[in-house]
N, C-alpha and C positions, 0 to 999 in steps of 0.2 A: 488465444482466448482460453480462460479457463473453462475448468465444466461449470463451475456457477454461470457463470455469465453465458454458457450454449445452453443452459439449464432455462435461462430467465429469458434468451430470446427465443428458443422453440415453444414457452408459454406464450408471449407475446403473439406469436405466428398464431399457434392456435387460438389464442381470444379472435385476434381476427379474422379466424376461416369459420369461425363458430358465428360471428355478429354478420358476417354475408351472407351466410346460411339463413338465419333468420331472418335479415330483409328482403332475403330473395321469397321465401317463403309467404311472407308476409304481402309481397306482391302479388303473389300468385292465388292468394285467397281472396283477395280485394277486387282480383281482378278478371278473378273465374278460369285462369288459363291452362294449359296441360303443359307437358314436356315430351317431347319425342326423343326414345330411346336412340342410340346407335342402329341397333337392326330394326329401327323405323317401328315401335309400340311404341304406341301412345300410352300415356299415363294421365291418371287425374288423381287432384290430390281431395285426401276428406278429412274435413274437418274434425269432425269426431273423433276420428281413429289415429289422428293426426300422422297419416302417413300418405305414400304414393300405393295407388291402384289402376292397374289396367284399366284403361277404357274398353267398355264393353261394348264393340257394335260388330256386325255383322263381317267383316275383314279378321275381326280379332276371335270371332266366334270359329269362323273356319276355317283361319289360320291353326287353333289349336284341336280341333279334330281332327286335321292334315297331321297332325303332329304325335296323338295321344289318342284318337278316335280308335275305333275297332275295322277290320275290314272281315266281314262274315261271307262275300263270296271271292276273296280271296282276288280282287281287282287289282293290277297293278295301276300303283298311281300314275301323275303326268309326270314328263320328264321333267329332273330336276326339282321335287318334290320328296322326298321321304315320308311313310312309315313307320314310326319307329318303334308300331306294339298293334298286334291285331287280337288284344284281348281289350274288352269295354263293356259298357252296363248303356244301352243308347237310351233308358226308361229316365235316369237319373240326367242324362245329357237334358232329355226332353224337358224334364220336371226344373231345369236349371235356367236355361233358355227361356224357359214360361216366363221363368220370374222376371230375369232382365228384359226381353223381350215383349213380354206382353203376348196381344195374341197380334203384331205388328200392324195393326189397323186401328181405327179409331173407335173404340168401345165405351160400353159404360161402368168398366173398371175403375174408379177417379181412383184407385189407392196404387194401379201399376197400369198406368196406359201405354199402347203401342208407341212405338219409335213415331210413327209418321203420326202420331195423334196432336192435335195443339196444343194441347192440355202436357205434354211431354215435357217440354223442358223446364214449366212450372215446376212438375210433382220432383226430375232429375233434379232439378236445383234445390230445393228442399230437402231432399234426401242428400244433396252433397253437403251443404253447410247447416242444417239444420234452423234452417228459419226461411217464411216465404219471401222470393226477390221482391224488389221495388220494380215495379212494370213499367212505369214510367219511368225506368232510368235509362237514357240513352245506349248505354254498356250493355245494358239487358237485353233490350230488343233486338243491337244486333246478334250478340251471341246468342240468342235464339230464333233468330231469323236464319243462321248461318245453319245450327241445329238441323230446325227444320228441311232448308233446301239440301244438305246432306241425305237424310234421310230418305225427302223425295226422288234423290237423282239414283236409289240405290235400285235393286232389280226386288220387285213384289215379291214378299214374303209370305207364303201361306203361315195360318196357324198351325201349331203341333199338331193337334188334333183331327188337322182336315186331310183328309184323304191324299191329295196332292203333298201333303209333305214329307214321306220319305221320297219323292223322285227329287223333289229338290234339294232335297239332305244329299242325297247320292250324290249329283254332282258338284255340289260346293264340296263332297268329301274327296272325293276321285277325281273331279274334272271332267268326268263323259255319262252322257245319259246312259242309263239301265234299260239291261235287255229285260223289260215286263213282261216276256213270257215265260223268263227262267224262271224254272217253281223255287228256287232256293232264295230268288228276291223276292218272290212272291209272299211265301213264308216271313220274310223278316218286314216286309214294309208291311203286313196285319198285324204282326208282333209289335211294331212300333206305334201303331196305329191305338192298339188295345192297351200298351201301357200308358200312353199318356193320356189318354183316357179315363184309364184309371186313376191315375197319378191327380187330374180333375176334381172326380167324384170324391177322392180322400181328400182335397183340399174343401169340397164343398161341407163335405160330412165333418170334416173338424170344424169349421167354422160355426155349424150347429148345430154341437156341441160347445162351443164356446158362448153361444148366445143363451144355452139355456140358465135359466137363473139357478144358482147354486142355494140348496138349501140351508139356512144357519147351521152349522154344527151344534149337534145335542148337548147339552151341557149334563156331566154327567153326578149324580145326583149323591150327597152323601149320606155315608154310612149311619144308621142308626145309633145314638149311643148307649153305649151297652157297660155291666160292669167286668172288670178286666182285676184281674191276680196282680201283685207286685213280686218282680220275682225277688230272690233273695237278694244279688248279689246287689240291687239297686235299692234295698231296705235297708232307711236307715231309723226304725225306731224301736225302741225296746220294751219289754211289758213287764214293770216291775211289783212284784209281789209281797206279802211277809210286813208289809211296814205299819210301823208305829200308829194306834188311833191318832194319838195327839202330834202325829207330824203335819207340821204346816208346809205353804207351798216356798217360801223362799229356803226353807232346810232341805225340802226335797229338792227344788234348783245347783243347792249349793253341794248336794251332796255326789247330783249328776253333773254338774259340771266339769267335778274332777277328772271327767272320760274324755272328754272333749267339749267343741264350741255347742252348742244350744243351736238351734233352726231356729227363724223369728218368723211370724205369721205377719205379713204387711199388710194384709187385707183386715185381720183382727187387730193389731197393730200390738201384740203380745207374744210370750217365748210359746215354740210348740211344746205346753207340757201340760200335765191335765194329773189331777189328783181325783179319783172317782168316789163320788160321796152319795152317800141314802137321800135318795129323791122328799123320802117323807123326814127325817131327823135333821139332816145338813150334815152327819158326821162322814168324817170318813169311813170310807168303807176298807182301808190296807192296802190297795194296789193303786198304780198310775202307769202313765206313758212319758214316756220322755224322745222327741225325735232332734236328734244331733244333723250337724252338716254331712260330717265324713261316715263314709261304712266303717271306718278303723274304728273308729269311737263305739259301736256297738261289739266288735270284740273286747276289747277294753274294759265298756263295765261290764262286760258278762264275766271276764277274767278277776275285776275288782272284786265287783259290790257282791256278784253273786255268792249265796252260801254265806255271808259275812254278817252280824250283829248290828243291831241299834237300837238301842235301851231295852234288851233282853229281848228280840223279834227279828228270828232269822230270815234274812233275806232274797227270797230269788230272782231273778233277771234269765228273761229269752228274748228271742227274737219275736217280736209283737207278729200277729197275725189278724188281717185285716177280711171277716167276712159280711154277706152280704146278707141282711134280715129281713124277708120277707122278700117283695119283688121289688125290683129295679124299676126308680121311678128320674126316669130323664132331669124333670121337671127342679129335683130338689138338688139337683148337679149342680157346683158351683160354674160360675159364669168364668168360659176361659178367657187368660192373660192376653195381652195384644206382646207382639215383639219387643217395644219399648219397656213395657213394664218387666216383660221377663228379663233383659237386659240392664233396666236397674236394678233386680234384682240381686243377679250375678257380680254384679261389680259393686252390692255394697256386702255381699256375702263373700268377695273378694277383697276386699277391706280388716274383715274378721281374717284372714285367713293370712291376712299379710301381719311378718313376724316385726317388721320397722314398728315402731312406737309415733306416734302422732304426730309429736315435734322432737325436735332435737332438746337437749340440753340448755343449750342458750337460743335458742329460740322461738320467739313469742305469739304466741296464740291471736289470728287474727280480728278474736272476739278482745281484744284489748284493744280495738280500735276506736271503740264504742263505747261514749261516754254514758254514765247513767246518773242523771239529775235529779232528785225527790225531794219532795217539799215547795213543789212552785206555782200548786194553785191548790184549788178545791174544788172537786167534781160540781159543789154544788153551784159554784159560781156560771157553769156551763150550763145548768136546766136553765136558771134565769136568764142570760143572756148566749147563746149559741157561736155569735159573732167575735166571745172574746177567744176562743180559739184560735182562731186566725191569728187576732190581735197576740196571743204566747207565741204563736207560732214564730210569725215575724219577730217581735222582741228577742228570741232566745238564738233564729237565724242572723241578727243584726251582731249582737251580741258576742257569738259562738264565731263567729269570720273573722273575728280578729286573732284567733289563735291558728287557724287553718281551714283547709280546702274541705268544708262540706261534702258530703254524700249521701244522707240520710238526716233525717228529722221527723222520730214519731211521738206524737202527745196521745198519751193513757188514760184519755179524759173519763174511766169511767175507777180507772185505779186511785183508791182512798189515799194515797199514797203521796198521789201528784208528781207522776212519773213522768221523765222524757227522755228520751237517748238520743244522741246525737255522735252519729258515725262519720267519724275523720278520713280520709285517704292518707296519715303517715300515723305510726304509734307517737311520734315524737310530739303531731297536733294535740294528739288526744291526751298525753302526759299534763302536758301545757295548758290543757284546759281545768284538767282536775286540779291543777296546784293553784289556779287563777280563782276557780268557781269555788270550789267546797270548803263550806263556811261561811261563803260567804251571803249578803244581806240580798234580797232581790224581791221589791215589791211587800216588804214587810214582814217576809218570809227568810229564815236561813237556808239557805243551802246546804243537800247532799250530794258531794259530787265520784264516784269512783269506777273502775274498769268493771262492763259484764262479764261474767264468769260464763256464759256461751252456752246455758242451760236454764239457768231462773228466767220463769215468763212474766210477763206484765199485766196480760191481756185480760181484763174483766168481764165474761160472757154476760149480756143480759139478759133476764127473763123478759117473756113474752106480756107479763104484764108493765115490766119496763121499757121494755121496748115501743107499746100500745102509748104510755105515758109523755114518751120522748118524743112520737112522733104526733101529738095533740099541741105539745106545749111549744111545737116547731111550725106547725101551724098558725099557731094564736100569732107566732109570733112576725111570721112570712103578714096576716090580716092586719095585725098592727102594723106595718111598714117597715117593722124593723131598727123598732123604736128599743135603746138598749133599755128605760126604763120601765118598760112595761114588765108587769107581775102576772105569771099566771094565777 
């Protein structure tokens, strides 16, 4: 046989020592049952943890203190028994015991009842598979019938705490009752007495503490706003001096641009640059600001412009300094940015800063998708009837589908113009429409058809008193029924 083939049947072997595994397992959760080790431990298995765990009862309790326990007056055990450590902590034995054990009688603990309790193998079996059994299942009753009569046939169990339970600890530990007048038992069955005891009251005293209600956490309160220095190295505007009365603001742009990109104010929706003029004349007054993106650009003009000419008026440049006039009023602080917006920010100031060019050479601007249509109505036709809107609308979508797949269709009903654009999904559509439409006759009207240039707007803002007008004559026109010939 080769190794492939001892390769492929030792997987085979193990798929199926792995799928027994599992159905054996799977019986034994179904079926509530244990496994008895070779040296006779029991095991039970738990669902949660999905493993095998000792059964905890009274055999397996002083089976492992025969084993691990401590012996403090130095007892030899029964024959045929071992010792195999007489160092132990018996507070922690106790405090362990509690748990599993209970106080082995029938109490009113319902969250850890005694062994002999009825309520036992309810809470046990809930704590082994994590959900409460079916009581009326036959399987159930008796594995907790069987439970119980285990527990009854066993030898009375004091509680930790009751007086009587170190003589019984003794001998499930040693096998022989304690000489009670040796003071050295004396000493350790008080000792054992008073930590579990203790071990008690700290379970009581945690408990509440857990009950008391916990107070909301404070929320801790913010800082005042205050005005705050720009340091240098994060300044990036300059304060320029020495200029021309008669300079305007697009030569003063033109002349800082040459340092670097310009900062755009989104919220103003204008470049940060500011030419300072006489409040009462309107003239300038010689100096301005200019804030650029990058710190580079403020060495830059200071190394250009500074010191240098234009139209005989020497110029200087510093690093602008920003103070504070009179007191500090929270109120007139501008309203700060949410994440989103400082995020567009960033990425369209990361646009300016990227050296790519927009498009490539041969390739087309997806503002030539969009056809633009003029000459195909008159605004005025829309006060008198409202309804023929539509009526373009449709006609120009009927129309415009036979060169290609729509996307867009907006009517400029207030543009003198008699605008419409109608946005294609391929350039190839929208070619095809311009070479089909423009010039040509539609409703009396010639046609203008060509590609948007992806900046001239359309949009005719109305005033308020047209607006007042439009919405009278839409009226009349809703009360009339919607009659197209009615006149305001």
């Amino acid at each position: 046989m080769s190794d492939d083939e001892e390769e492929f049947e030792e997987q085979i072997r193990l798929e199926k020592l792995e799928a027994s595994k599992n159905t054996e397992l799977s019986e034994i959760i179904e079926d509530g049952r244990v496994k008895i080790d070779e040296d006779g431990t029991e095991f039970e298995w738990d669902a949660k943890k999905k493993a095998w765990f000792p059964k905890i009862n009274e055999d397996f309790i002083a089976q492992y203190q025969m084993n691990y326990g401590n012996n403090p007056l130095n007892v030899e055990p029964k024959k045929g028994e071992q010792n195999s450590s007489d160092k132990g902590d018996d507070s922690s034995y106790a405090a362990w015991y509690s748990y599993y054990n209970g106080a082995a009688v029938v109490s009113d603990n319902t969250d850890n009842p005694g062994v002999r309790d009825p309520a036992y193998p309810k809470w046990y079996y809930k704590r082994l598979y994590g959900v409460d059994p079916d009581e009326t299942d036959e399987k159930y009753k008796e594995w907790a019938a069987n439970m119980v009569s285990q527990s009854d046939g066993a030898e009375d169990t004091p509680a930790v705490g009751d007086p009587a339970y170190p003589k019984w600890y003794y001998k499930q530990l040693y096998g022989v009752d304690p000489d009670e007048t040796d003071e050295k038992y004396k000493e350790w069955a008080a000792n054992m007495v008073s930590q579990s005891s203790g071990a008690e009251n700290s379970s009581e005293s945690q408990k509440e503490e857990e009950g008391k209600t916990k107070e909301p956490p404070t929320k801790k309160k913010k800082p005042e706003p205050t005005w705050f220095e720009q340091t240098e190295e994060h300044n990036t505007s300059v304060y320029v001096q020495g200029l021309p009365d008669d300079i305007t603001e697009d030569e003063f742009k033109d002349m800082m641009s040459k340092c670097g990109i310009i900062a755009y104010d989104y919220d103003k929706k204008k470049l940060k640059l500011k030419l300072y003029t006489d409040k009462k004349t309107g003239q300038t007054k010689g100096d301005g600001l200019c804030t650029y993106i990058k710190r580079e650009s403020v060495d830059l003009a200071m190394q250009l412009i500074d010191e240098s000419t234009l139209r005989g008026s020497k110029m200087e440049v510093q690093l602008a300094e920003f103070k504070l006039k009179g007191e500090f009023d929270p109120k007139l602080r501008r309203k700060p940015k949410n994440n989103k917006a400082k995020r567009r920010e960033k990425e369209k100031q990361a646009k300016l800063l990227d050296w790519r060019p927009d498009k490539l050479p041969d390739e087309r601007h997806v503002s030539e998708k969009t056809v633009v249509l003029k000459n195909l109505f008159d605004p005025a036709e829309f006060d008198k009837n409202p309804a023929a809107i539509q009526e373009v609308r449709a006609d120009m979508r009927q129309e415009c589908s036979k060169y290609g797949e729509i996307k867009k269709i907006t009517i400029y009903d207030r543009n003198a113009e008699g605008v419409i654009t109608v946005t294609f999904k391929e350039f190839e559509e929208a070619d095809l429409c311009i070479s089909s439409l423009n010039h040509r006759w539609f409703g009396g009207r010639r046609v203008m058809a060509s590609n948007w240039n992806g900046k001239e707007k359309y949009e005719v803002k109305e005033t308020a008193e047209q607006e007042a007008e439009r919405l009278r004559k839409w009226d009349e026109y809703l009360e009339s029924g919607g009659d197209d010939d009615s006149k305001s």
